[in-house]
N, C-alpha and C positions, 0 to 999 in steps of 0.2 A: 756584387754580392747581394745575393739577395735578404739579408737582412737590414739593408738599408733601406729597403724599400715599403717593409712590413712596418705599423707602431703599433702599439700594444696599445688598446681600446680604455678608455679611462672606467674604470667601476661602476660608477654609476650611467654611465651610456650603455653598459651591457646589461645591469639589470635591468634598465626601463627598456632595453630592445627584449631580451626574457620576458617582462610584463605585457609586453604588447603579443608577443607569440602566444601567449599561456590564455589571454582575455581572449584572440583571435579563434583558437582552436575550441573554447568551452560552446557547449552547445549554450543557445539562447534560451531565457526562459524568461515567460513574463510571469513573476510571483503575484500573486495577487488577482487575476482574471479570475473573473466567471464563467462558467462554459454549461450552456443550459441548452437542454434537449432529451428528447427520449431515450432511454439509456437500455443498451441490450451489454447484459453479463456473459464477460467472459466466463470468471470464477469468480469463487469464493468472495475476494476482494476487490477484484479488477473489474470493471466497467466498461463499456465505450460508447461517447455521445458525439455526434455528429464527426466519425470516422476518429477521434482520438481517444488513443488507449489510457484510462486514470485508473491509476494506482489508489485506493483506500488509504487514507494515511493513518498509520498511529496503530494498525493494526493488520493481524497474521490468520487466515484459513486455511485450515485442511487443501494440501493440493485435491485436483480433481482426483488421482488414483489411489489417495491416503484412505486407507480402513483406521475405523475406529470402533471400541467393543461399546453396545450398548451396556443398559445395568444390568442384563441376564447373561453377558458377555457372551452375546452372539457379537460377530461381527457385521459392519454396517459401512457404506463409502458416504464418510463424513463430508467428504471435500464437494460432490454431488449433492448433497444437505443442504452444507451450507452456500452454493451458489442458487439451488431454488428457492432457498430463504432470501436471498438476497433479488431474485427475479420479482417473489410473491409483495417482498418489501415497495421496492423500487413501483412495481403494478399498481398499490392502491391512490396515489399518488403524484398523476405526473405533471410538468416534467420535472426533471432534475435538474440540481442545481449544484455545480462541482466549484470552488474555491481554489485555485491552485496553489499547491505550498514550494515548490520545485518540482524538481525530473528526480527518477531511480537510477540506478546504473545502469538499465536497460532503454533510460530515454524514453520512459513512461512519465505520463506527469501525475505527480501525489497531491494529492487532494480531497479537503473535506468533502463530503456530500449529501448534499439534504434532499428530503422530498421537496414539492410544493406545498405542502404544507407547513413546512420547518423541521421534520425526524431526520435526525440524523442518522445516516446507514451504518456508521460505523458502529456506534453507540447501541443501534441496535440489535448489531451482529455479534459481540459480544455480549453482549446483554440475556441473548435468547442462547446462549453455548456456542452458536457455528462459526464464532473467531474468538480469539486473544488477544487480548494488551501486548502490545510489543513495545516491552520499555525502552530497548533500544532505540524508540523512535517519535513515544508518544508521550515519553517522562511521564509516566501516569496517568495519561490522561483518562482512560478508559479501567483505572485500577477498582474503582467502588463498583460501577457495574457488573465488572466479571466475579469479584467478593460473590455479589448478588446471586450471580449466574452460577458460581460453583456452591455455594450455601443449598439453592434450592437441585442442584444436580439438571439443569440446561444442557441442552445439547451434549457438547462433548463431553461435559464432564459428570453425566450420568454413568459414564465406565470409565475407561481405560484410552488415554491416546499419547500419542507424541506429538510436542511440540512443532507446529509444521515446520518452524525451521531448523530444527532438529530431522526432522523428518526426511525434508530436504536433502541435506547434507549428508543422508545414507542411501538416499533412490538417487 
């Protein structure tokens, strides 16, 4: 009979074989690196310095094909904005210097990133309208500056736009 032959695996030998599959499968990431180089923009938020793709952390731009209404509510491609905003930024300045926080779901890695000088891109990309606080991601962190940015009517939010990941979620 073959249920003599079978014994049922003790509890805890199967989670710690679960834990070892689960830690084996996660893609690797080393938190904390620096990855410094000259940085050619994807978009809005994304980056890439010496062949890897970083993700902006903590904040959300206009896709490349997202319109947004100026304050005369013509319409305008914000997401094209705010990636030459982020070119013109990155230019004065180089090289870059990315922090890495983790990977996205796309196995991008997120991280801060500064000029050579020390400006932070993110901070400034909210700052000047052509991103947002993404609280789901930044707890805050970028909340005072975008206040700023939407007080004085910055970028995007001289009109009318959608949230990119709003945005997202319907293109």
């Amino acid at each position: 009979m073959l249920s003599n032959y079978i014994r049922p695996i003790p509890a805890s030998l199967g989670l710690a074989m679960l834990a070892a599959l689960v830690a084996a499968t996660l893609q690797p990431t080393e938190m904390g690196r620096t990855i410094v180089g000259r940085a050619s923009v994807i978009d809005g938020d994304t980056l890439k310095i010496a062949g890897k793709r970083i993700r902006l952390s903590g904040i959300d731009a206009p896709e490349a094909r997202q319109e947004c209404s100026d304050a005369a509510g013509e319409a305008y491609r914000c997401g094209l904005s705010a990636a030459q905003a982020l070119r013109v930024f990155l230019d004065m300045a180089r090289p870059a210097r990315c922090r890495e926080e983790g990977r996205d779901r796309w196995g991008r890695i997120v991280a801060r990133c500064h000029r050579a000088d020390g400006a932070d891109a993110a901070s400034y990309l909210v700052r000047s309208g052509h991103a947002v606080d993404w609280p789901r991601y930044s707890k805050g962190r970028y909340a005072s500056v975008q206040d700023a940015a939407k007080a004085e009517g910055r970028g995007v939010w001289q009109g009318a736009f959608q949230a990119p990941w709003d945005w997202r979620r319907h293109h």
